[in-house]
C-alpha positions as CSV (number, residue, x, y, z in Angstrom):
1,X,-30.9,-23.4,-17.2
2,X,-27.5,-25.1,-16.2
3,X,-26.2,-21.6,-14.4
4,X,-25.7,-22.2,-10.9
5,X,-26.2,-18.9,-8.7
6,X,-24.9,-18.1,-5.1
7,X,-25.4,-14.8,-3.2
8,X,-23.6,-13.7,-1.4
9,X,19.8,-22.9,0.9
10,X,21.6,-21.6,-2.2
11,X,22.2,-25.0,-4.2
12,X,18.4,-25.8,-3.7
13,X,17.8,-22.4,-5.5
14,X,19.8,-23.0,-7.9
15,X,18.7,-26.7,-8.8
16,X,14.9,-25.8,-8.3
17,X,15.6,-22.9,-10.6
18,X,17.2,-24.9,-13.1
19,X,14.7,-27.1,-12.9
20,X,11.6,-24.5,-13.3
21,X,13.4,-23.4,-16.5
22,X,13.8,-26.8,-17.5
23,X,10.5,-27.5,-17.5
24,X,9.0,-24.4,-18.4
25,X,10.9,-24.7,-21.7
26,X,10.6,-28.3,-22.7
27,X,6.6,-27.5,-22.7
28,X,5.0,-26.0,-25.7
29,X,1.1,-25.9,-26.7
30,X,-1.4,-27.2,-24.3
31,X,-2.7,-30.5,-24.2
32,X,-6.0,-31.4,-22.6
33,X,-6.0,-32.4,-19.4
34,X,-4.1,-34.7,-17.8
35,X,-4.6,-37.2,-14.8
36,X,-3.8,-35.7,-11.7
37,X,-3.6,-32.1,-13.8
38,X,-6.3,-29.4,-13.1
39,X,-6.2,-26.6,-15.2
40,X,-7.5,-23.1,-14.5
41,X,-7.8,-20.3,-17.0
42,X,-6.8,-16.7,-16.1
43,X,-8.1,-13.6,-17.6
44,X,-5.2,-11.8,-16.4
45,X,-1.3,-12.2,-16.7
46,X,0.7,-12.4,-13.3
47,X,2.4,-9.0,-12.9
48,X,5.1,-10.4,-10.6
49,X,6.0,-13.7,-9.1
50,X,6.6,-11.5,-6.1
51,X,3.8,-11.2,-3.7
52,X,5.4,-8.3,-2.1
53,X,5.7,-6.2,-5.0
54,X,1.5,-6.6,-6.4
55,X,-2.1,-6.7,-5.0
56,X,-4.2,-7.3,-8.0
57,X,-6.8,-10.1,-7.9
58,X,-4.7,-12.7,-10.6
59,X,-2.1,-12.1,-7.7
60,X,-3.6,-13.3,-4.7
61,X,-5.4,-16.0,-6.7
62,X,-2.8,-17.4,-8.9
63,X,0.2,-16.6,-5.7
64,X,-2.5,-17.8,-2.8
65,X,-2.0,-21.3,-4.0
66,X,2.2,-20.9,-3.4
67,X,2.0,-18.7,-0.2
68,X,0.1,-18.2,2.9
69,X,-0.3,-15.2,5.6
70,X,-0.6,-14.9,9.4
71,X,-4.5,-15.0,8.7
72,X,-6.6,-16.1,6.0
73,X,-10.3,-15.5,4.6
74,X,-12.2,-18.3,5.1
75,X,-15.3,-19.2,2.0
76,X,-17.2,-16.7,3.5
77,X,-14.8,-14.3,3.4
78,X,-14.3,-13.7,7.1
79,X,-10.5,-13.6,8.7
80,X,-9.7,-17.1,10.3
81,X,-6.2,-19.0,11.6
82,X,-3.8,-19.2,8.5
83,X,-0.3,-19.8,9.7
84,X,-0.8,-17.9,13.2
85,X,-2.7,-20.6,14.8
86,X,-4.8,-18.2,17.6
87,X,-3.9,-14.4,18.1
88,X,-5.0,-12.0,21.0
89,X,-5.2,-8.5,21.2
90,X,-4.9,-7.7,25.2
91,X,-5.1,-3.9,24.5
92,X,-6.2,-1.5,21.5
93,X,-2.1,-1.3,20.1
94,X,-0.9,-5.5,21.1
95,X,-1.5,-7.9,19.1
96,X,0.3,-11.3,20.1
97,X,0.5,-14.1,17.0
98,X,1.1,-17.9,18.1
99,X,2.2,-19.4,15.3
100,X,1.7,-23.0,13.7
101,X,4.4,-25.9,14.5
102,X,6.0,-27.7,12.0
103,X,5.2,-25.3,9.2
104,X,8.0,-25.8,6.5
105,X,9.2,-23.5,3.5
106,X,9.2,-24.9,-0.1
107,X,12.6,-25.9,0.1
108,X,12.3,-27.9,3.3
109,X,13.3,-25.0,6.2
110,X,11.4,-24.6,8.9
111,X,9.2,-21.6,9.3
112,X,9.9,-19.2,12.6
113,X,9.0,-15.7,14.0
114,X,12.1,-14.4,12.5
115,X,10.6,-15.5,9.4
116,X,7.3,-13.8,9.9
117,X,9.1,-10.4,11.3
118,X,11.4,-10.3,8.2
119,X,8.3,-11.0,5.9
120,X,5.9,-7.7,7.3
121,X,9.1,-5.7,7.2
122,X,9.9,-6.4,3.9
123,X,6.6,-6.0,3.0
124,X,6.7,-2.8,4.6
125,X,9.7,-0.9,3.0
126,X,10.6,-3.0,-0.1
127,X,11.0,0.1,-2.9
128,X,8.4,-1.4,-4.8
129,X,6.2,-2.9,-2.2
130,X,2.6,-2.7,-2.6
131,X,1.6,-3.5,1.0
132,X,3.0,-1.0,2.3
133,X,-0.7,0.9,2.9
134,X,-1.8,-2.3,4.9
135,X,1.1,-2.0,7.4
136,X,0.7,1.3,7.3
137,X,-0.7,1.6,11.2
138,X,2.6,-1.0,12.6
139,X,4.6,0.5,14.9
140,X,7.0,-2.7,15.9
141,X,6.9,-6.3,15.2
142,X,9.0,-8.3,17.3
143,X,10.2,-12.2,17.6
144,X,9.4,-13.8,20.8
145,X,11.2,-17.6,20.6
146,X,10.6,-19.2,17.3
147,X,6.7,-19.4,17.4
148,X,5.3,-15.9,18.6
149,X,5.3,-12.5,17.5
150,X,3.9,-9.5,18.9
151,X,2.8,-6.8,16.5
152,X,2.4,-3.0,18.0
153,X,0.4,-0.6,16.1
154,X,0.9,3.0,16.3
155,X,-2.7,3.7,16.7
156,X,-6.1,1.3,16.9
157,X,-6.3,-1.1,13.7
158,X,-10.1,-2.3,13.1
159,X,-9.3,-4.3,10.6
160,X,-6.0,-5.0,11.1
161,X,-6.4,-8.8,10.5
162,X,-7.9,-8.3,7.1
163,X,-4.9,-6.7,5.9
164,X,-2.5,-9.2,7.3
165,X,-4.4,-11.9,5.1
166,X,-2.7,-10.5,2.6
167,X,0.9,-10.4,3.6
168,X,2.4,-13.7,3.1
169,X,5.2,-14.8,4.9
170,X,8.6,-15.8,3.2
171,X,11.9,-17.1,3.9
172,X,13.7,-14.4,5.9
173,X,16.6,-14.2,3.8
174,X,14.4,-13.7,0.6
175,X,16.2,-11.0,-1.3
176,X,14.6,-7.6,-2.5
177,X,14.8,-8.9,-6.3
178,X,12.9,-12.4,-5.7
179,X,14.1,-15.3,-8.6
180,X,12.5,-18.3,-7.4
181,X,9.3,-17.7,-5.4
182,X,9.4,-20.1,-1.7
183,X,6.6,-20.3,0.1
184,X,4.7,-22.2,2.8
185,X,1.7,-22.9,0.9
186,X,-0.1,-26.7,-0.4
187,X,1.3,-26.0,-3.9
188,X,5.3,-25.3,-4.5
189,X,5.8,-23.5,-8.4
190,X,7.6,-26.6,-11.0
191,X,7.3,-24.2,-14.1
192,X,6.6,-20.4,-15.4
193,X,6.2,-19.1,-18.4
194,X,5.9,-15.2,-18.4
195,X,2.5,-14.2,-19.1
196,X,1.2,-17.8,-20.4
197,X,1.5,-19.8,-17.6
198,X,2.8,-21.5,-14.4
199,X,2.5,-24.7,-13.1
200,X,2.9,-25.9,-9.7
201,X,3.0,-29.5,-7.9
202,X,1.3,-30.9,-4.2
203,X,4.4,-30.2,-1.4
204,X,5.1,-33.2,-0.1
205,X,5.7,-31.3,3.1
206,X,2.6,-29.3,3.5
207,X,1.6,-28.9,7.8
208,X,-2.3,-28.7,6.5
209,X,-4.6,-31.3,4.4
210,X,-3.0,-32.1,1.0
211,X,-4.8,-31.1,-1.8
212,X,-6.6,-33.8,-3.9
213,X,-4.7,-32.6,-7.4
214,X,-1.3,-33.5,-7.6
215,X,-0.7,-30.6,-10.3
216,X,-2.4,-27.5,-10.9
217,X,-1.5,-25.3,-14.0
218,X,-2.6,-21.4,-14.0
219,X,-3.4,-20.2,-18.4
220,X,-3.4,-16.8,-18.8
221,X,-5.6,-15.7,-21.1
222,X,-7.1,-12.5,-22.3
223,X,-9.2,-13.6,-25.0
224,X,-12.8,-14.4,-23.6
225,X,-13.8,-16.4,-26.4
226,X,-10.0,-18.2,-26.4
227,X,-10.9,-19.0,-22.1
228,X,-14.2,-20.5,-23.3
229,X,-12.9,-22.8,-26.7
230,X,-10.3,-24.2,-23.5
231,X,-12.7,-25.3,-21.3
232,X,-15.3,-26.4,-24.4
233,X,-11.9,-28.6,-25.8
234,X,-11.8,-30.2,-21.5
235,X,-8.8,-28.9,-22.1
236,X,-9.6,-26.7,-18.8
237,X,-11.3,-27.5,-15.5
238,X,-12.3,-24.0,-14.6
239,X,-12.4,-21.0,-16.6
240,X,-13.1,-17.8,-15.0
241,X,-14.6,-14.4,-16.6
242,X,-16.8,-16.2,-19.1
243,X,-18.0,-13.1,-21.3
244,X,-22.1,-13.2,-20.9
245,X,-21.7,-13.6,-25.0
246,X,-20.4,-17.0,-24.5
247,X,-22.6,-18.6,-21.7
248,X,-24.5,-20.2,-24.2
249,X,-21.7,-21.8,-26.3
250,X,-20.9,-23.5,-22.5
251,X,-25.0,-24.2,-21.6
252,X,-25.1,-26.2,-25.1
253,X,-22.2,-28.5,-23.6
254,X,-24.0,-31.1,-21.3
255,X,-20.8,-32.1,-19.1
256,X,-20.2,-27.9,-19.0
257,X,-21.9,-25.3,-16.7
258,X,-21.8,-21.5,-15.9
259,X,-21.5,-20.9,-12.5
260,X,-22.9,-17.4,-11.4
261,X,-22.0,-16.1,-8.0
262,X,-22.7,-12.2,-6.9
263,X,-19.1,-10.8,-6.0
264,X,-17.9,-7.6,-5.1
265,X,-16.0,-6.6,-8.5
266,X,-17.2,-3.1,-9.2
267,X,-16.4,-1.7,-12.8
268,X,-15.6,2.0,-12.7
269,X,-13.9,5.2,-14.5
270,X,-11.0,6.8,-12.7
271,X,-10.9,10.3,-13.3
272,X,-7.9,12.5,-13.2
273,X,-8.8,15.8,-11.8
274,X,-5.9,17.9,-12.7
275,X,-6.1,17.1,-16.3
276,X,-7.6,19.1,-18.8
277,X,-11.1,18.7,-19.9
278,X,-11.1,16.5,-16.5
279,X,-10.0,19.4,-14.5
280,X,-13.1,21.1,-15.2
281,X,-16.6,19.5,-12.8
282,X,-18.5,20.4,-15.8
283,X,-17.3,18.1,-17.8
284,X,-17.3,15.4,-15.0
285,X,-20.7,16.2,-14.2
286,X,-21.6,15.5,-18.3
287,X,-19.3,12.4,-17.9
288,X,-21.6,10.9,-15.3
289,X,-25.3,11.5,-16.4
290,X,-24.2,10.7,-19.8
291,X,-23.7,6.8,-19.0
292,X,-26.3,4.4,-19.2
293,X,-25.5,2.1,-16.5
294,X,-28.7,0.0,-16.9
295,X,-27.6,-0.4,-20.7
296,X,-24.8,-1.1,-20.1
297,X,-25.5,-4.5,-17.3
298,X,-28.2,-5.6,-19.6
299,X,-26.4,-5.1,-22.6
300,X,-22.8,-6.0,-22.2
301,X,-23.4,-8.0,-19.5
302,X,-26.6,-9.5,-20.7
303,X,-28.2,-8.8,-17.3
304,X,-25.7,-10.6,-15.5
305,X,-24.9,-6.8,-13.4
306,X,-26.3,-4.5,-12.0
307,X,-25.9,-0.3,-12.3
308,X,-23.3,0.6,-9.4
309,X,-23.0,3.5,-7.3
310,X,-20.5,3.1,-5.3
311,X,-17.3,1.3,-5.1
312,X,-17.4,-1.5,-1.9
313,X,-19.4,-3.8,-3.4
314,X,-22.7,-5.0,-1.9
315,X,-21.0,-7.6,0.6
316,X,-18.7,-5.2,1.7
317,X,-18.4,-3.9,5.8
318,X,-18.8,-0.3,4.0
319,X,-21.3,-0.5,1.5
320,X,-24.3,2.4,1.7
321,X,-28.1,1.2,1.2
322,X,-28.7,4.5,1.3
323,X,-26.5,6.0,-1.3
324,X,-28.8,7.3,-4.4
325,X,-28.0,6.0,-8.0
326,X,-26.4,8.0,-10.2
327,X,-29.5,9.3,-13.0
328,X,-28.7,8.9,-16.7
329,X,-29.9,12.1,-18.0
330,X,-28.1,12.9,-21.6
331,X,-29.9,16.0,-22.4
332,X,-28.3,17.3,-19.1
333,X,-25.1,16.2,-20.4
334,X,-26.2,18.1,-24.0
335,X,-26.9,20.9,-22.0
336,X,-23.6,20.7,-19.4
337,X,-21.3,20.7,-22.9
338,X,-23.0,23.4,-24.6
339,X,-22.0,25.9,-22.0
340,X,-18.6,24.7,-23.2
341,X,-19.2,25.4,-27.2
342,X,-16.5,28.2,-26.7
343,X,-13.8,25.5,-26.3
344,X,-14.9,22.7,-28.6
345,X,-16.3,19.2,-28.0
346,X,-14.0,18.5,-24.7
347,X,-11.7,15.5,-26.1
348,X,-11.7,12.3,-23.9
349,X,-9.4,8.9,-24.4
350,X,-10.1,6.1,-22.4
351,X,-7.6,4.1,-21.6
352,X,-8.5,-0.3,-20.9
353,X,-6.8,-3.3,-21.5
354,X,-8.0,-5.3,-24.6
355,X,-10.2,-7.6,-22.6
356,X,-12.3,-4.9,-21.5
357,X,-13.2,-3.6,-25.0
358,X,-16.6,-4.1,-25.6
359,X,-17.5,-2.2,-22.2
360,X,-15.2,0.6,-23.2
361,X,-16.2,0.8,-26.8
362,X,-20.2,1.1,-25.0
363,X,-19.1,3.7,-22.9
364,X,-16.9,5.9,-26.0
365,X,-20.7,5.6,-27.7
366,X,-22.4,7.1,-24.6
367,X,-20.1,9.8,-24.3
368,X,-19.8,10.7,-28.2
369,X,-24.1,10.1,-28.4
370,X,-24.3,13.6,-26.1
371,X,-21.2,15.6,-27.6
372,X,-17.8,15.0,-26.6
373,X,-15.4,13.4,-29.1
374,X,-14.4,10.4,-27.2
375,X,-11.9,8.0,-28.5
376,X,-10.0,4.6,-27.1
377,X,-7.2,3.4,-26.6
378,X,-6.4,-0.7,-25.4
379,X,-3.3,-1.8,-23.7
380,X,-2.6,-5.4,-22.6
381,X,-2.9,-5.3,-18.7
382,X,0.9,-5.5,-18.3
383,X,1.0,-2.3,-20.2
384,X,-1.4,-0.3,-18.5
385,X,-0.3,-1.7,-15.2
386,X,3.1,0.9,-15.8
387,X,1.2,3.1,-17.9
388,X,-1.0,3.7,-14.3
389,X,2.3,3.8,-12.2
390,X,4.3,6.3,-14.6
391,X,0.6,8.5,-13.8
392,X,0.2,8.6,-17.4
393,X,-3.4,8.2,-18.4
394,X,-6.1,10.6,-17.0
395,X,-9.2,8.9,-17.9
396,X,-9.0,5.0,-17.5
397,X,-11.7,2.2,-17.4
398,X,-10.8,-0.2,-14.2
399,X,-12.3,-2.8,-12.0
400,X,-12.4,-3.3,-8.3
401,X,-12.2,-6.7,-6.6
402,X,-12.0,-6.0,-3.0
403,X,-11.4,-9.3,-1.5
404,X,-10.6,-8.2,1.7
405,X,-14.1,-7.8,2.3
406,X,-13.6,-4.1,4.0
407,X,-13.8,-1.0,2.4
408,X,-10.7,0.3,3.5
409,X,-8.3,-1.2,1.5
410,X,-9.9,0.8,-1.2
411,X,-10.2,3.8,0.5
412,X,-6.8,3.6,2.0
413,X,-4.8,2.5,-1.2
414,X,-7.2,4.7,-4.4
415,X,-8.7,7.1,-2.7
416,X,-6.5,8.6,0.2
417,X,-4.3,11.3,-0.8
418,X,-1.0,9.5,-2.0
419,X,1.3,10.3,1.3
420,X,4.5,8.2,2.0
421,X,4.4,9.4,5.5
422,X,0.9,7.7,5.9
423,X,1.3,5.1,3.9
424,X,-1.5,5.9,2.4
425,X,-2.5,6.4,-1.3
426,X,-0.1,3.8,-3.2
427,X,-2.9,3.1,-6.0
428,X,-3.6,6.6,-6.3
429,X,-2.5,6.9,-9.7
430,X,-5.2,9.6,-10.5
431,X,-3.8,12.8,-8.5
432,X,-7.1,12.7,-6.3
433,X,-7.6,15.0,-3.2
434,X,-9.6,15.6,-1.2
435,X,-9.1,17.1,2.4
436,X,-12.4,15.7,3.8
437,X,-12.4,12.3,2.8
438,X,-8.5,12.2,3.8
439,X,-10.0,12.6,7.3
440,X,-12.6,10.0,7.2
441,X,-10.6,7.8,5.6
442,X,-7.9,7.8,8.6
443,X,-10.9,8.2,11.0
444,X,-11.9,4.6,9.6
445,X,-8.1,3.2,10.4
446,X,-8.3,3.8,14.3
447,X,-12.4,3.7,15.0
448,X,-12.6,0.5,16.8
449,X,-16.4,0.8,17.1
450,X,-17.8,-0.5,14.2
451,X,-21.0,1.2,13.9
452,X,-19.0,4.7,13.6
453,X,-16.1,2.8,11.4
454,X,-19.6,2.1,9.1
455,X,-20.9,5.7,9.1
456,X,-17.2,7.1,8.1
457,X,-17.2,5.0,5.2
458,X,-20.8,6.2,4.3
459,X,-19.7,9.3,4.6
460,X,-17.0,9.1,2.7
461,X,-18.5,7.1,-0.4
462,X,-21.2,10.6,-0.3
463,X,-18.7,12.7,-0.6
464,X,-16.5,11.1,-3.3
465,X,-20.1,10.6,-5.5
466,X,-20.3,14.5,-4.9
467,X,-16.7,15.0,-5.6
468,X,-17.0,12.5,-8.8
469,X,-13.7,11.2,-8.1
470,X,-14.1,8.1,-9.5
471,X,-17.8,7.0,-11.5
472,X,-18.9,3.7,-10.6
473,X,-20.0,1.9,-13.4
474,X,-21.4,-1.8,-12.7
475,X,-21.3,-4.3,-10.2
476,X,-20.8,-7.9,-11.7
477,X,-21.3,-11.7,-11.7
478,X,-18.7,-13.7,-11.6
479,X,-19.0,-16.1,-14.4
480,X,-17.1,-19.7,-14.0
481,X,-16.9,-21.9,-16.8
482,X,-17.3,-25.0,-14.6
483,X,-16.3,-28.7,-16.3
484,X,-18.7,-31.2,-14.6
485,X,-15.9,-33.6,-13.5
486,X,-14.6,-30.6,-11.0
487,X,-15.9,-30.3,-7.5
488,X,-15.7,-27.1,-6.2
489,X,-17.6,-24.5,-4.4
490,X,-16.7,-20.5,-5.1
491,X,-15.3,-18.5,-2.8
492,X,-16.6,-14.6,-1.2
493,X,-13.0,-13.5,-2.6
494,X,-13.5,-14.9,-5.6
495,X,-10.1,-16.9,-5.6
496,X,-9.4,-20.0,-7.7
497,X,-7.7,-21.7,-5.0
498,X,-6.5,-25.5,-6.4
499,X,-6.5,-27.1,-2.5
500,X,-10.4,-26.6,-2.4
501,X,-10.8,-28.4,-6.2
502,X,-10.7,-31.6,-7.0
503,X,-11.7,-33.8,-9.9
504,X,-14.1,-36.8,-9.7
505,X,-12.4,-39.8,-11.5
């Protein structure tokens, strides 16, 4: 077996612009690799070249390489030094950032504390921001000389830090409709093509280590099989979301591996509870005994998952050992729907973007085995992206990644009651409520004890499995298709960084 396993200034806009388009354009097909040129294959398009304005994973793995935060996750996954070099926190509300010296911007400024107040307030009330929920607890930020801040918060923040790893900081005069992304990171973008690619090159400038890769392109890439014929071609370096399907087309390969790490992503159905036949608990209930979530990790996953109950994933400050599993019981969901013959087979469509279709067309076949007439419907993941902000789909088939390694960014942004005055509740796109787990939830955001922080989030995951507010699904392996001549280790977060890669020549 070759699978490895592991637990656990204007003009310079304007010319770079030029320059990006340039490049971008003169490019077509994709050759294999070049010297100097790692390649890494994306299941996912970028939404946004905006970090601002998205948190899904292809964000903060694809983005992370351009742009860096106050703190970062180290491989472990634990908050470390980033751009703030050392922080303090003299009482429960202060937190007091020294930042890094002779940190510059993409297009050769220096970085300051003005720079890193304008960055968390823009992050903070940009229209479309989506990092609005992790500032939510910020009362002030303020600029002391050019390499401090000091950050109040309105009430305790536990894991304030965790959420500030994902705030990058930008140029303080970056405008609300971003063109040219500038960051501070070991990679600077030379080339984007909308929703096939970007490219970026080593800045020359960098305060840290330089990365060993000169160039790094990012491939988008929803087909599964299309990812894997890239890396079997060497025309890729690193693949990720290999489909269990293909692992042996990659074993067969003797310079190619698989390499298997336990993460944290968490398949699962969001449910919309004011929708008709969703509205009904009956028909939730039957939703959730019906699915065969042993099936489904041995067979769609071929064993590489495991049935889920909850949404944290296992190495997540949050997970519950002592959460039950959910029991597959059809005849209880034959016996749920017949009190509902009066009405009809309840009608269901699932909503998933087309990489997800084999899980979703398992599930339609669990549901329609006990009774309901349960039908599909695929989207590219650009598509459903707006389809989920415009509220439109009631019954969708989604994934968790929670990188931050804490609970509460998924309790905070998808679960919480969506509340502008809280900032709470920005990925609530499923009309949930519920009073009870409101109050955990911003119990969790002041508790500084940890031990009680860990019992609200227990709390809270049994009452949203009683509440079936979302059903967990599985909890998966991250799959790598891993070219022999690359040296890199996987990450907690499960971000494809290029500065931690290089190839063996």
């Amino acid at each position: 077996m070759k699978i490895r396993t592991a637990l656990c200034g204007l003009c310079f806009l304007v010319i770079a612009l030029v320059s990006v388009t340039t490049e971008v354009e003169a490019r077509s097909g994709r050759s294999k690799d070049e010297k100097g040129h790692l390649r890494i294959v994306h299941a996912h398009a970028l939404p946004s070249l905006d970090p601002h304005l998205d948190l899904t994973f292809i964000t903060t793995s694809v983005l992370g390489n351009l742009f860096e935060a106050l703190v970062e996750f180290d491989s472990e996954g634990k908050p470390a030094p980033r751009l703030a070099q050392r922080w303090e926190n003299p009482d429960e509300l202060t937190w007091k950032f020294t930042l890094r010296r002779l940190v510059r911007f993409h297009d050769g400024r220096d970085m300051t504390a003005e720079d890193v107040v304008a960055s968390l307030h823009r992050a903070k009330t940009h229209p479309q921001s989506k990092m609005s929920t992790y500032l939510a607890s910020v009362e002030s930020v303020e600029a002391v000389g050019r390499s401090t801040i000091v950050l109040r918060t309105k009430t305790p923040s536990p894991a304030l830090l965790s959420k500030l790893a994902f705030v990058v900081i930008q140029p303080a005069d970056t405008p609300e409709n971003l063109v040219l992304p500038i960051g501070t990171g070991p990679y600077r973008i030379s080339g984007y093509k909308p929703g096939e690619s970007l490219r970026a090159v080593r800045f020359g400038k960098y305060w840290g280590a330089f990365p060993s890769e000169k160039e790094v392109e990012f491939l988008f890439v929803p087909d599964p099989s299309a990812r894997v014929e890239l890396l079997i071609d060497r025309a890729a370096a690193l693949v990720e979301e290999v489909s269990p399907q293909d692992i042996t087309r990659i074993e067969e390969k003797d310079d190619l591996w698989v390499e298997s790490h336990l993460g944290n992503f968490v398949f699962y159905l969001a449910l919309d509870p004011t929708r008709a036949p969703l509205d009904n608990p009956v028909v939730r209930e039957a939703i959730d005994v019906s699915l065969d979530r042993q099936a489904i990790a041995d067979g769609v996953f071929t064993g590489h998952a495991l049935p889920a109950n909850q949404i944290p994933g296992p190495g997540t400050f949050g997970f519950s050992k002592q959460l039950k599993q959910p029991t597959h019981n059809p005849e209880r969901a034959r016996e749920l729907l017949r009190t509902l013959t009066h009405e009809g087979s309840p009608e269901l469509i699932l909503h998933y973007s087309t990489n997800r279709s084999l899980l979703a067309e398992t599930i339609i076949r669990q549901l329609n085995a006990v009774g309901f007439a349960a039908s599909g419907q695929a989207h590219s993941w650009p598509d459903l992206l707006e389809l989920l902000d415009r509220k439109e789909a009631g019954f969708v088939l989604l994934g968790e990644n929670n990188s931050s390694m804490d609970a509460g960014y998924f309790f905070d942004s998808v679960v919480h009651t969506t509340s502008t005055e809280l900032s709470l509740g920005d990925f609530n796109f499923f009309n949930f409520s519920d009073r009870e787990i409101d109050a955990l939830i911003e119990q969790t955001g002041q508790e500084m004890d940890p031990a009680k922080r860990l019992k609200d989030f227990h709390d809270a995951s049994s009452r949203l499995a009683e509440a079936r507010g979302v059903l967990p699904l599985v909890v998966v392996m991250d799959l790598f298709g891993v070219r022999r001549d690359l040296v890199w280790r996987p990450r907690a977060d499960g971000n494809c960084w290029a500065a931690e890669m290089s190839l063996s020549r």
